[in-house]
KEFIGU-466025 format. One line per field, with one value per residue (C-alpha): residue number from 1; x, y, z. Coordinates in nm, 3 decimals, m for minus. Example, Ala and Ser with C-alpha at 12.3 -4.5 7.8 and 13.67 -1.06 7.14 Angstrom:
i 1, 2
x 1.230, 1.367
y m0.450, m0.106
z 0.780, 0.714
END
This chain:
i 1, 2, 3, 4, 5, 6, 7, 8, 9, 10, 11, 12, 13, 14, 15, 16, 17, 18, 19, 20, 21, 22, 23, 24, 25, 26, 27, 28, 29, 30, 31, 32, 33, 34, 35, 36, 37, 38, 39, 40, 41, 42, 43, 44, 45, 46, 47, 48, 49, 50, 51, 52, 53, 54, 55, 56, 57, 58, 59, 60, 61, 62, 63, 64, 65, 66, 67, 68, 69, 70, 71, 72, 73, 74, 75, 76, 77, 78, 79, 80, 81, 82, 83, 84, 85, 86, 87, 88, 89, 90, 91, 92, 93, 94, 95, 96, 97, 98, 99, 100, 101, 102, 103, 104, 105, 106, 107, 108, 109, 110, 111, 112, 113, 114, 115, 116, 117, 118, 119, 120, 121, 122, 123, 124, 125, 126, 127, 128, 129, 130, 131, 132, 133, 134, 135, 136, 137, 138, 139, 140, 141, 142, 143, 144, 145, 146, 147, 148, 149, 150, 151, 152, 153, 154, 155, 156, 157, 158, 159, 160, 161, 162, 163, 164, 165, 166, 167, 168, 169, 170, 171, 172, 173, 174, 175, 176, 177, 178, 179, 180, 181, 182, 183, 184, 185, 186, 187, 188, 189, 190, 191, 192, 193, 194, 195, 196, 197, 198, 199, 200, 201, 202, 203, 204, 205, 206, 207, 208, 209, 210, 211, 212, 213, 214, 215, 216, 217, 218, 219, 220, 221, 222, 223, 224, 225, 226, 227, 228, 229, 230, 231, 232, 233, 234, 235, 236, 237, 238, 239, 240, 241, 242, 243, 244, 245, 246, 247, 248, 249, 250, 251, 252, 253, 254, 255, 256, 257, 258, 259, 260, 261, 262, 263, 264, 265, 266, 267, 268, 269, 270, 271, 272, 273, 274, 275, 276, 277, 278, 279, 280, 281, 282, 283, 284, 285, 286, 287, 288, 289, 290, 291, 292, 293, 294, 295, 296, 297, 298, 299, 300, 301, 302, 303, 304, 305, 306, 307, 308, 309, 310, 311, 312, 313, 314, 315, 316, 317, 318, 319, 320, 321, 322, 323, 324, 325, 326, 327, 328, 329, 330, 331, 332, 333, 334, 335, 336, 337, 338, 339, 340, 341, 342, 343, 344, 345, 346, 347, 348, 349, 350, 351, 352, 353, 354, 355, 356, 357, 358, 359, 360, 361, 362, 363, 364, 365, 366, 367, 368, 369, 370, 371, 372, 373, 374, 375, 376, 377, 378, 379, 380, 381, 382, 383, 384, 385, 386, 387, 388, 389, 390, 391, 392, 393, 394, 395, 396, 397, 398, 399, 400, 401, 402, 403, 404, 405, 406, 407, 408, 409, 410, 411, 412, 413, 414, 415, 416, 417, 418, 419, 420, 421, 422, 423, 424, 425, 426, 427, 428, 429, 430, 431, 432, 433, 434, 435, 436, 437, 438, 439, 440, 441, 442, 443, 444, 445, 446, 447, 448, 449, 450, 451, 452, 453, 454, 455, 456, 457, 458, 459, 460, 461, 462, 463, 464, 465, 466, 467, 468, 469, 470, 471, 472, 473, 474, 475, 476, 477, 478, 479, 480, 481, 482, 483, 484, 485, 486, 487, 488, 489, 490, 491, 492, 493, 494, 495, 496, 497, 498, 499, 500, 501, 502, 503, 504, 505, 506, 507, 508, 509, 510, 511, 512, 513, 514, 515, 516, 517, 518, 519, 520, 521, 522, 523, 524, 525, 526, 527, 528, 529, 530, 531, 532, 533, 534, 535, 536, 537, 538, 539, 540, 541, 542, 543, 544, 545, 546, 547, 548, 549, 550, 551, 552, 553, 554, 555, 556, 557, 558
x 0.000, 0.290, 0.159, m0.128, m0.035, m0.159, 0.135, 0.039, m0.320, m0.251, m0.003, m0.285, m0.605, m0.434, m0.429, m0.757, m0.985, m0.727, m0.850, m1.203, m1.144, m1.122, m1.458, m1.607, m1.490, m1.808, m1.982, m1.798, m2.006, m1.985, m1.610, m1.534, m1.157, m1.006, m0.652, m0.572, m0.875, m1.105, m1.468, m1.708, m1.985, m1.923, m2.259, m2.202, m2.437, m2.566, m2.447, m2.078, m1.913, m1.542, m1.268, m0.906, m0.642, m0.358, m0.075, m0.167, 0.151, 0.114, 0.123, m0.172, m0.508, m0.882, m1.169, m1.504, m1.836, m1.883, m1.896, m1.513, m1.367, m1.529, m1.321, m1.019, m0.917, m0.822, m1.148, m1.236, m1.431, m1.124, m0.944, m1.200, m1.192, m0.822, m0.796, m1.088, m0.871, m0.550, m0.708, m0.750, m0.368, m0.454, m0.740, m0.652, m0.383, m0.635, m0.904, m0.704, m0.578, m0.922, m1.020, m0.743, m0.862, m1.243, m1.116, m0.926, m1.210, m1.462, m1.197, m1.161, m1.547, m1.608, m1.334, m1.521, m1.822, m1.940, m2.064, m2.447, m2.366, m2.204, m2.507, m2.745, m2.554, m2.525, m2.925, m3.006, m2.763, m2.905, m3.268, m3.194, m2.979, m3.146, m2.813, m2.617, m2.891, m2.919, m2.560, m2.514, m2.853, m2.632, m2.340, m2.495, m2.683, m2.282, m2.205, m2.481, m2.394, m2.783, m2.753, m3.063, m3.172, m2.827, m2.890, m3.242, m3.088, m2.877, m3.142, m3.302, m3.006, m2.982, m3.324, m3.371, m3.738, m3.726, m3.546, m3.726, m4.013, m4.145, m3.891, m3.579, m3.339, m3.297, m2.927, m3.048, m3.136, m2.845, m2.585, m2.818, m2.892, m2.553, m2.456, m2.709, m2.564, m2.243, m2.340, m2.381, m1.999, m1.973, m2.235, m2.008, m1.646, m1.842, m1.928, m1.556, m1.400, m1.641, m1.520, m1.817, m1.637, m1.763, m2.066, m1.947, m1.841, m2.189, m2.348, m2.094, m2.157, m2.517, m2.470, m2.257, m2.575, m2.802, m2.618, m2.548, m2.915, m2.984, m2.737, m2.954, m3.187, m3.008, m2.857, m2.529, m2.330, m2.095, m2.025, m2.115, m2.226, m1.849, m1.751, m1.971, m1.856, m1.526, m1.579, m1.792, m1.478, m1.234, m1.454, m1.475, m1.115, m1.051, m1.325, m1.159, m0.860, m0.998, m1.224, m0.976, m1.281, m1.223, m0.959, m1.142, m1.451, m1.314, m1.155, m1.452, m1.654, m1.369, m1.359, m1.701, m1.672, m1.419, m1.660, m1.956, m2.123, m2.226, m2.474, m2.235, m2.048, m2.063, m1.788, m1.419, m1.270, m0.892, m0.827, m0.467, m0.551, m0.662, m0.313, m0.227, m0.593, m0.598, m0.217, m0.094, m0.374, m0.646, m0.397, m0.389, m0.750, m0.726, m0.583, m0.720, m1.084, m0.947, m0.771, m1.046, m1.327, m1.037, m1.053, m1.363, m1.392, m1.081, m1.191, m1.388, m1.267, m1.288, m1.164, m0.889, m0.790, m0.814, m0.553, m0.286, m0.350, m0.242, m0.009, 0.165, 0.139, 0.341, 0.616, 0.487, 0.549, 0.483, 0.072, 0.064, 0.171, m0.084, m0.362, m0.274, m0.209, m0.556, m0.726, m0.504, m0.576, m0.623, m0.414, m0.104, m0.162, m0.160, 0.169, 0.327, 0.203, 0.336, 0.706, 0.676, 0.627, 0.933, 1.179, 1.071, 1.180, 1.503, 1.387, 1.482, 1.484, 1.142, 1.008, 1.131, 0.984, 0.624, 0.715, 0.758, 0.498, 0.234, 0.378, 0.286, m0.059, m0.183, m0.471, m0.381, m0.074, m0.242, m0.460, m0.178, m0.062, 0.179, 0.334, 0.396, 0.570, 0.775, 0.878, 1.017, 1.202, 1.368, 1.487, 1.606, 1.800, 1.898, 2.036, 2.165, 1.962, 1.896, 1.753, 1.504, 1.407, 1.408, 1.220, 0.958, 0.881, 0.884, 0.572, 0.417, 0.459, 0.279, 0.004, m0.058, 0.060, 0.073, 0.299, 0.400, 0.502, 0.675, 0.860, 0.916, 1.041, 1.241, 1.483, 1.548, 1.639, 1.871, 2.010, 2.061, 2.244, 1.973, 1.800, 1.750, 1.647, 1.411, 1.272, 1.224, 1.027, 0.797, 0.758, 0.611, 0.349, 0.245, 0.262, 0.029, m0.250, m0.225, m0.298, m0.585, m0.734, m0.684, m0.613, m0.346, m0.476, m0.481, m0.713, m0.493, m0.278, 0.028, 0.227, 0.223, 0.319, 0.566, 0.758, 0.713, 0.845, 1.156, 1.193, 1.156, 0.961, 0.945, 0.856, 0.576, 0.457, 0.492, 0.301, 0.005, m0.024, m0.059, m0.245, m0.406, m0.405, m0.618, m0.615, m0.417, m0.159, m0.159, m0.105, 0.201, 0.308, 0.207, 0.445, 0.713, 0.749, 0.669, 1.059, 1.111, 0.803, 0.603, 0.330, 0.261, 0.209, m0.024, m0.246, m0.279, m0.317, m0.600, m0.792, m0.782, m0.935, m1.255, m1.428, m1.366, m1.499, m1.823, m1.781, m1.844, m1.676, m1.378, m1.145, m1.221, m1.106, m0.782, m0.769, m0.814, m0.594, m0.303, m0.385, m0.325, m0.037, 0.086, m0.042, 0.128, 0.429, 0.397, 0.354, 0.606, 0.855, 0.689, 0.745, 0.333, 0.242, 0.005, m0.221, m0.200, m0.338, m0.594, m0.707, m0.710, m0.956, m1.194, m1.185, m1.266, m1.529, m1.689, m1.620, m1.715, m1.982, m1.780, m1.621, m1.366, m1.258, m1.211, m1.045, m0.795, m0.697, m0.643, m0.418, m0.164, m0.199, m0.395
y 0.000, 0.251, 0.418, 0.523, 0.826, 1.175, 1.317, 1.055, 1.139, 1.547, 1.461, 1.277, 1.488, 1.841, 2.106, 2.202, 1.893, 1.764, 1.992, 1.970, 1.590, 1.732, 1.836, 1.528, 1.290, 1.240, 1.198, 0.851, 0.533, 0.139, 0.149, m0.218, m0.340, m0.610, m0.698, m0.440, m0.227, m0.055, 0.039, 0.297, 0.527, 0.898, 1.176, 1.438, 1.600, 1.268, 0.949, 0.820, 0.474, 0.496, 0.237, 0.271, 0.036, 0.010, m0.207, m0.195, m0.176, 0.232, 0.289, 0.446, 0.476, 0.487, 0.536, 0.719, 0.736, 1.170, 1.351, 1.430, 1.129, 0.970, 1.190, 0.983, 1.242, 1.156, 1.351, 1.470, 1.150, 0.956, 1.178, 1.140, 0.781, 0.744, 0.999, 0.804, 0.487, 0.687, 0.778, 0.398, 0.282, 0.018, m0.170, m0.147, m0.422, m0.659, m0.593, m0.680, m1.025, m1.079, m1.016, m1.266, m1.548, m1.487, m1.495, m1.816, m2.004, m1.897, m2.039, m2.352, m2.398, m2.364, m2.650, m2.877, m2.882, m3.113, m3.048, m3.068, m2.859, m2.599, m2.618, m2.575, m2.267, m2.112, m2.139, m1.975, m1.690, m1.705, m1.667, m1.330, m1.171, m1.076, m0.906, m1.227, m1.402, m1.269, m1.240, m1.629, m1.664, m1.456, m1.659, m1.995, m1.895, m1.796, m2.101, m2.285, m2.083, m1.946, m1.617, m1.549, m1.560, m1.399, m1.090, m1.039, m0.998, m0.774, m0.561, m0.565, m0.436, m0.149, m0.087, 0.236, 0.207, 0.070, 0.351, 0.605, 0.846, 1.018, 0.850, 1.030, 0.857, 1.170, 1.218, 1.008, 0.700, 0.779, 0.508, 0.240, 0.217, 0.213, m0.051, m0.249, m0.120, m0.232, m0.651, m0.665, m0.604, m0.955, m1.109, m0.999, m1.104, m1.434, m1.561, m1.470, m1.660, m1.944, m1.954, m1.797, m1.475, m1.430, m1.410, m1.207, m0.935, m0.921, m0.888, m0.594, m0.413, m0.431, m0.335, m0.052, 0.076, 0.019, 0.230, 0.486, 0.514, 0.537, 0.842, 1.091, 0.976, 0.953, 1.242, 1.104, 1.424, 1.207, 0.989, 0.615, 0.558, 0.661, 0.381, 0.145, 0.232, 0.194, m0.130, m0.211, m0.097, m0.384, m0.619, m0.558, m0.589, m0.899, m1.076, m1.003, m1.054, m1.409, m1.461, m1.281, m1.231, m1.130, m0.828, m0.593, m0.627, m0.555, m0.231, m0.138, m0.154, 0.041, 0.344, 0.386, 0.392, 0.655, 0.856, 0.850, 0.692, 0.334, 0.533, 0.402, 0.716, 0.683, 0.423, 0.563, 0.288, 0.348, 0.197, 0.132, m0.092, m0.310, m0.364, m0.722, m0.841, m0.637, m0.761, m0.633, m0.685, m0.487, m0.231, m0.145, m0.149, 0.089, 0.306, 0.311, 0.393, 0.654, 0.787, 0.807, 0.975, 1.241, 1.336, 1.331, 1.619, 1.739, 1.950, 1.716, 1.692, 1.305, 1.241, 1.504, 1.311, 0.965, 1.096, 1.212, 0.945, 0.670, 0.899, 0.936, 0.607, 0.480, 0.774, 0.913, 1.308, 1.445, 1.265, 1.452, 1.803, 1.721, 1.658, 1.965, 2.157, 2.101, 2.332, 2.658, 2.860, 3.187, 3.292, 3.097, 2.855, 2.543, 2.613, 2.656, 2.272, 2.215, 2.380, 2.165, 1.847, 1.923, 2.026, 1.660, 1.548, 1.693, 1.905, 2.247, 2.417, 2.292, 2.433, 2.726, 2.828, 2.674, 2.941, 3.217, 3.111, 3.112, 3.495, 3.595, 3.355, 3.567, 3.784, 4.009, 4.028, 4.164, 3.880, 3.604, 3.334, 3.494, 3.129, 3.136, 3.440, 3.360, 3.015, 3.191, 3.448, 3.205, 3.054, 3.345, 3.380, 3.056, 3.136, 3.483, 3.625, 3.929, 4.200, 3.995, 3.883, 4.241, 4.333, 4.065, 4.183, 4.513, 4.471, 4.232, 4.513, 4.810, 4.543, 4.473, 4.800, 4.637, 4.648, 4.252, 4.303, 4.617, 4.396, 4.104, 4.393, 4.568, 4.195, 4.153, 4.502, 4.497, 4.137, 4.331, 4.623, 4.839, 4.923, 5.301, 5.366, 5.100, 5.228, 5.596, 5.460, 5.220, 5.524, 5.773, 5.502, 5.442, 5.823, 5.906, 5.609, 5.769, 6.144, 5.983, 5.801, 5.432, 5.303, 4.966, 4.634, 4.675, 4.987, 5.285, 5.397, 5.115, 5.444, 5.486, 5.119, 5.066, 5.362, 5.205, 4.901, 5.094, 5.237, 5.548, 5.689, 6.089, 6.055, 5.775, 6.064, 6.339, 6.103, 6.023, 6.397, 6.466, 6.192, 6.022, 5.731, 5.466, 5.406, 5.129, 5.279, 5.585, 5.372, 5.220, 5.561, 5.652, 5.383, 5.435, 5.822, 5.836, 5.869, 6.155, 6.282, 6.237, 6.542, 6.429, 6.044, 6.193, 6.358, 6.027, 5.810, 6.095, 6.058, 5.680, 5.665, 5.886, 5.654, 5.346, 5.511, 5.481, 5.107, 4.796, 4.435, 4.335, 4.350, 4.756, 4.759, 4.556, 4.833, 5.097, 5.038, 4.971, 5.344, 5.495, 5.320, 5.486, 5.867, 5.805, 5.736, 6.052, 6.220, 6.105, 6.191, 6.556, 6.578, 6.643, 6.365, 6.592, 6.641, 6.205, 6.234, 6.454, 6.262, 5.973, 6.098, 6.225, 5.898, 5.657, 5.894, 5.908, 5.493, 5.436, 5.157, 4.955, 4.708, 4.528, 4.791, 4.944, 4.620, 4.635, 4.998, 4.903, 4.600, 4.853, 5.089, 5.367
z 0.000, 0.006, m0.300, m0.104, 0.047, 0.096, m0.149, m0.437, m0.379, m0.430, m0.742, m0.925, m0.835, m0.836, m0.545, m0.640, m0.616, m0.344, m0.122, m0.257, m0.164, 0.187, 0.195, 0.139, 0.407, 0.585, 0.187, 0.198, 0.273, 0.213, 0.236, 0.075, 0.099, m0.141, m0.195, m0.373, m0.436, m0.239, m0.348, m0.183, m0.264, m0.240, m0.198, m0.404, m0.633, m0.686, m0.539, m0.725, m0.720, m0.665, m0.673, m0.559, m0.733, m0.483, m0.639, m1.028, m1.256, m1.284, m0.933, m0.713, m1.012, m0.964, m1.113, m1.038, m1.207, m1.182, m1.491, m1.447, m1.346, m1.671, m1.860, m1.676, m1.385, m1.033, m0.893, m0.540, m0.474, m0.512, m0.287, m0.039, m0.051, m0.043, 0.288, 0.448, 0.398, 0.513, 0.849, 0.897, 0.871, 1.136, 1.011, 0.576, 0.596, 0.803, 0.608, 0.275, 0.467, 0.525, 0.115, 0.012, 0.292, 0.135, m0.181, m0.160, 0.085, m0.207, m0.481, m0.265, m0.182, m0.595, m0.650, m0.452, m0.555, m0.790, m1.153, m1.051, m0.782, m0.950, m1.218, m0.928, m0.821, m1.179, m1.201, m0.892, m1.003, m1.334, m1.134, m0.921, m1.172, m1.523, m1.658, m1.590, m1.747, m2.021, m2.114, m2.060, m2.276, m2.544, m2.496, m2.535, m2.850, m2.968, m2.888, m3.075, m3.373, m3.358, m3.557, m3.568, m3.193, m3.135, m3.394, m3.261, m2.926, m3.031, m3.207, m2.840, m2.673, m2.922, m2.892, m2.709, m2.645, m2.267, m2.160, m2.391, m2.286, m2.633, m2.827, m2.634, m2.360, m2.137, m1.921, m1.652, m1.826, m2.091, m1.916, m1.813, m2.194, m2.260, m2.062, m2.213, m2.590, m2.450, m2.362, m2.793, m2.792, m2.550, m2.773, m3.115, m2.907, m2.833, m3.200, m3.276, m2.973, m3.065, m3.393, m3.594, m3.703, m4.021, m3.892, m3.629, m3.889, m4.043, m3.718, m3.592, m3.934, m3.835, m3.432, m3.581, m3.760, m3.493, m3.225, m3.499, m3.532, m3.193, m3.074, m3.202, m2.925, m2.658, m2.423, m2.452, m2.293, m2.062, m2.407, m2.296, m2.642, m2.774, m2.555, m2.689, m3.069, m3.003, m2.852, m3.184, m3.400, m3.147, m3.206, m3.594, m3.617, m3.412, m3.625, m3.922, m3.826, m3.736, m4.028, m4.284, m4.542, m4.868, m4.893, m5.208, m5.037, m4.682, m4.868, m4.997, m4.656, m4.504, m4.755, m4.712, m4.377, m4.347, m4.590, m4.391, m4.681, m4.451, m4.188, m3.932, m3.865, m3.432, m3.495, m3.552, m3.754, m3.915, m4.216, m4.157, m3.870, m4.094, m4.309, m4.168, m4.288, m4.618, m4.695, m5.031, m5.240, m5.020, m4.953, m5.355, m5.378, m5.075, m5.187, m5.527, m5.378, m5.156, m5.490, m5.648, m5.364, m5.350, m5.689, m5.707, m5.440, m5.360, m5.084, m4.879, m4.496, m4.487, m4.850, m4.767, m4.411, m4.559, m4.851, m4.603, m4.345, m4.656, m4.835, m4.497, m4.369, m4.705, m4.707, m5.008, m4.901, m5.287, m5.240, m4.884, m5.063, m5.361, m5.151, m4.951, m5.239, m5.394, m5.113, m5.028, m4.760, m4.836, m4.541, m4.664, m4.368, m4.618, m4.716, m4.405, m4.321, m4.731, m4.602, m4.255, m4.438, m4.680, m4.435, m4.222, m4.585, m4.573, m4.908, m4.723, m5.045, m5.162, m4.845, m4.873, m5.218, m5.061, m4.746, m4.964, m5.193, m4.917, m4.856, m5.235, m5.262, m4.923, m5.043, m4.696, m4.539, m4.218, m4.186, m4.355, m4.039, m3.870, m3.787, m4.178, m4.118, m3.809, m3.995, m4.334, m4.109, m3.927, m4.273, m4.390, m4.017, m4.038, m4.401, m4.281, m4.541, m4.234, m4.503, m4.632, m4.301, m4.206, m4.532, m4.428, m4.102, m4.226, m4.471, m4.213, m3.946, m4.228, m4.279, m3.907, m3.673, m3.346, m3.074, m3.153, m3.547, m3.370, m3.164, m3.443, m3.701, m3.413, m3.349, m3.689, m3.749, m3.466, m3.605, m3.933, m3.735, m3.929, m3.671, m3.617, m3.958, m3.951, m3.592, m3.761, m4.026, m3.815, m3.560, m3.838, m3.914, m3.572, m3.504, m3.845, m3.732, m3.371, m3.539, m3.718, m3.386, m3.505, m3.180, m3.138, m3.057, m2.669, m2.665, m2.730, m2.984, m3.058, m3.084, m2.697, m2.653, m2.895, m2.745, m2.397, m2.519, m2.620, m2.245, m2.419, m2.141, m2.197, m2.573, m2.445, m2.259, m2.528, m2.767, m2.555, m2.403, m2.814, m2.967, m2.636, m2.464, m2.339, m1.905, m1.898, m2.126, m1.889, m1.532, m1.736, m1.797, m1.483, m1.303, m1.533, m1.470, m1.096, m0.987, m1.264, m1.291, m0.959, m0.988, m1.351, m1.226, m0.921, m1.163, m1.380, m1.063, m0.907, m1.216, m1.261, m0.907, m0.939, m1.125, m0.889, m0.610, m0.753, m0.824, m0.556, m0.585, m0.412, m0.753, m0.786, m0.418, m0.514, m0.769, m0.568, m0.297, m0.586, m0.707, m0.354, m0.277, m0.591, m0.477, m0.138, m0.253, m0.502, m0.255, m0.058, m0.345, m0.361, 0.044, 0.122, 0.273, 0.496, 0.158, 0.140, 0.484, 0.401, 0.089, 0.257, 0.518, 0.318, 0.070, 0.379, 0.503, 0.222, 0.128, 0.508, 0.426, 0.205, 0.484, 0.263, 0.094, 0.477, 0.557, 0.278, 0.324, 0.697, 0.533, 0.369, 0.644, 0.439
END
C-alpha cells in the first residue's frame, strides 16, 4: 500500500480537487476493501461509485463514475476515498488479509463442488440476476452458432425504447442504456472466440448501424455511447482478423466507412488498422478507392484526411503536398504545413519556395498566419539572409501595426544592425495612425506602446499627451514616470481613481488600494504627505460603508 499516500493522492487529483477531496470525508459510505482495491460510494451532487487500485503496474489509479472522473481524472471522490482509507492505517492491511482469505475459501469452496452442484448454483444466479442471465442466454446462443436468436438480441439491446419516454433517452437513463448497448460487444467477441467470425463481422456491421441510429436519441453528454462504438470498431477488427474475409470487399466496406457513406459514422474505424488483414492486395485497392473519392472532391474533410493518413502512412510526401495543395488557404496557412512536411523530408529548399509562396498567394498580409511568417524568417536567419528577413517583417509590421510586429520587425532590425532607420520609419506610421485616432490592438494607440516598449519613457509621454491614450496605457506611464516625474504620475493616478470610487466588488477595491499606494508614494517623493493624509480621510469617510474595501486599506496601512 505505500503508494497510497496523501502526497500521491494530491499529485494525481491536483491542489484544487485535493482539497475539494477534503470536503467530502463524511460523503464517503460502504467502504469495501479487497486486496488491492477498495470500493465505496461517495454523496455528491448525486451518489458516485469509486474504486481505488492500490498495487496496479502504474502505481496508485482509480476510477469514479462523476462527470469528471469519466473523462479519466483523479477527482475529489477519489481523494476522499483514499484519505478516508489513510485515516485507517490500522485496520486497511487486516481488512485486505481478510479479502485474500475470502477470496481463496470462495476459490476452494467452488473447487469442490461437484458439476451438478455448481449447475445448481449457476441457475439460482441465473434466477436473481437478469443481466447475468441474459448475457449467458447470449453466450450460449454464440455457442450454438444461432444467428438469428443472437442478432435479434442484439437488435433488443440497441433498442432504445425501454429507456425512452417520447422516443428520447434523457441524461439520466443515458448510461443504463448504454450498458445495455455495450453486452452486444460480449455477444459480437463471443461468436468470434467461438469460432463464428464471419458471422461475427456481419453482425458488428449491423450493431454498428443500430447504435449509430440510436445516438440521435439519446442524451449522450458524458459519451457512454463513444464507448460502446469503439468497442464495436475492437470487435470488428478482431473478427476479421480471425475470419480474414475477402480483402477488395473488406476495402470497400472500409472506404465507405471513413466517408460517412455506410450510416455508421458513431464508430471511428482506421483503415490502416486493418493492413495485416488487407495484406498487399487490399492495400492497392485501398488506396485506389481513396484515390479516387479524392478526386472526385478534392476539398472534402474526410476524403482530404483519408488521402494524407495513406499517403503518410506509405512515405509518399509528394501525395501529402498534392492533396494539400488542392485546397489553399487563403491565409497561406496550407503552405506553411506544405514547407513543414518538406523540411521533415530533408527538401529544405522545396520548403522554402512553398514558405515564400504562401507569402505571395496571401490575399492580406495583415490577416496572412503569422506562424507562416515567423517560420520563413527564421529561414532566412537561419540562411543569414537578415535583409530579407528584415524586409519581411517590415511589410508584415505596415500590414498589421501592433505592438507585436513592432517587436518582431524591431529583433530583426537589430540582427541586421539596421535598426535606427528602420525604428524611424515604423515610428512615423504608428505616429500618423495615432494622429488619425486608429487606436493599437490593446485599446490605445500602438504608438504609446511601442515607445514604452523601447523604455523610451518621456517621448511615451509626449506622444500620448498629443495623440491620447487609453487608461491602462496611462497607469504604465504613470508607473514608469513616478521617480522623474512624480506630480505628472499623481495627476494620472488621481484621475484613474474617481471613477472606482463609484464602483463595488472586491477586484475595484484591489484596484483601488493599488492606485493609492501609488499617490502616497507621489507624494512622498513631492514631500506632502500631509495632503496624502488629508485625501485619505476624506476617501474613507466618504467609502465608510464599504467594509472590505475598509479592511484592505487598513491592510496597507492607508
Amino acid at each position: 500500500m505505500s503508494g497510497l499516500t496523501e502526497a500521491n493522492l494530491k499529485m494525481l487529483a491536483g491542489a484544487r480537487s485535493f482539497e475539494r477531496g477534503r470536503g467530502y470525508l463524511d460523503a464517503v459510505s460502504g467502504v469495501e476493501v479487497g486486496e488491492g482495491w477498495v470500493t465505496a460510494s461517495v454523496h455528491g451532487t448525486e451518489r458516485y461509485e469509486v474504486e481505488l487500485f492500490l498495487d496496479g503496474p502504474g502505481g496508485l489509479s482509480g476510477e469514479c463514475d462523476c462527470p469528471y472522473g469519466r473523462e479519466g481524472n483523479f477527482c475529489k471522490h477519489l481523494v476522499a476515498l483514499g484519505l478516508t482509507v489513510l485515516a485507517r492505517p490500522e485496520s486497511l492491511p487486516r481488512q485486505r488479509k481478510a479479502a485474500r482469505d475470502r477470496a481463496l475459501d470462495l476459490d476452494t469452496w467452488l473447487c469442490a463442488l461437484s458439476k451438478d452442484e455448481l449447475l445448481a448454483l449457476v441457475r439460482e444466479q441465473v434466477g436473481e440476476d437478469r443481466r447475468l442471465r441474459r448475457r449467458l442466454e447470449l453466450r450460449a446462443a454464440s455457442a450454438r452458432g444461432d444467428i438469428a436468436s443472437v442478432r435479434a438480441r442484439i437488435r433488443e439491446l440497441l433498442d432504445i425504447g425501454p429507456f425512452a419516454q417520447y422516443g428520447y433517452v434523457e441524461y439520466a437513463d443515458a448510461r443504463a442504456y448504454a450498458d445495455q448497448a455495450g453486452q452486444a460487444v460480449s455477444a459480437i467477441g463471443g461468436l468470434t472466440g467461438s469460432g463464428r467470425a464471419a458471422d461475427a463481422i456481419i453482425l458488428v456491421r449491423e450493431a454498428m448501424k443500430l447504435l449509430a441510429g440510436a445516438v440521435e436519441s439519446v442524451d449522450d453528454s458524458d459519451g457512454w455511447l463513444g464507448e460502446v462504438g469503439a468497442g464495436l470498431a475492437d470487435a470488428h477488427l478482431a473478427a476479421c482478423r480471425a475470419a480474414r474475409p475477402d480483402p477488395e470487399e473488406l476495402a470497400r466496406w472500409l472506404i465507405g466507412h471513413a466517408l460517412g457513406e455506410s450510416d455508421d459514422g458513431l464508430t471511428d474505424i482506421d483503415p490502416l488498422d486493418y493492413a495485416d488483414v488487407l495484406g498487399t492486395e487490399g492495400l492497392v485497392v485501398l488506396r485506389k478507392l481513396a484515390v479516387q473519392a479524392w478526386q472526385g472532391n478534392r476539398r472534402g474533410w474526410a476524403e482530404k484526411y483519408l488521402m494524407e493518413r495513406l499517403a503518410k502512412a506509405g512515405g509518399d510526401v509528394d501525395a501529402v503536398i498534392a492533396v494539400y495543395a488542392a485546397d489553399l488557404a487563403p491565409n497561406g496557412h496550407t503552405h506553411l504545413v506544405i514547407a513543414r512536411e518538406l523540411d521533415t523530408a530533408r527538401r529544405p529548399a522545396e520548403a522554402l519556395c512553398w514558405a515564400e509562396r504562401g507569402i505571395r498567394e496571401a490575399r492580406d498580409l495583415a490577416a496572412v498566419d503569422t506562424a507562416l511568417v515567423d517560420h520563413l524568417c527564421d529561414r532566412y536567419t537561419q540562411a543569414e539572409r537578415l535583409a530579407e528577413a528584415v524586409a519581411l517583417r517590415r511589410d508584415h509590421f505596415c500590414a498589421r501595426r501592433t505592438l507585436l510586429t513592432y517587436q518582431q520587425l524591431r529583433a530583426a532590425a537589430r540582427a541586421a544592425d539596421c535598426w535606427p532607420a528602420e525604428r524611424e520609419g515604423a515610428l512615423a506610421l504608428l505616429r500618423a495612425d495615432a494622429e488619425q485616432r486608429q487606436p493599437g490592438r490593446c485599446g490605445g494607440p500602438a504608438l504609446v506602446d511601442a515607445l514604452l516598449d523601447d523604455k523610451d519613457v518621456d517621448a511615451a509621454w509626449q506622444a500620448a499627451t498629443e495623440t491620447g491614450a487609453d487608461d491602462r496605457q496611462w497607469l504604465t506611464l504613470a508607473d514608469h514616470a513616478r521617480a522623474t516625474r512624480p506630480t505628472d504620475a499623481l495627476g494620472v493616478y488621481l484621475r484613474l481613481v474617481e471613477p472606482l470610487t463609484a464602483q463595488t466588488g472586491n477586484a475595484i477595491y484591489e484596484q483601488l488600494v493599488s492606485l493609492l499606494l501609488s499617490i502616497r508614494d507621489c507624494h512622498r517623493r513631492l514631500e506632502s504627505p500631509e495632503e496624502f493624509t488629508g485625501y485619505v480621510t476624506a476617501l474613507r469617510t466618504a467609502q465608510k460603508r464599504k467594509r472590505n474595501l475598509m479592511r484592505l486599506m487598513d491592510e496597507h496601512h492607508l
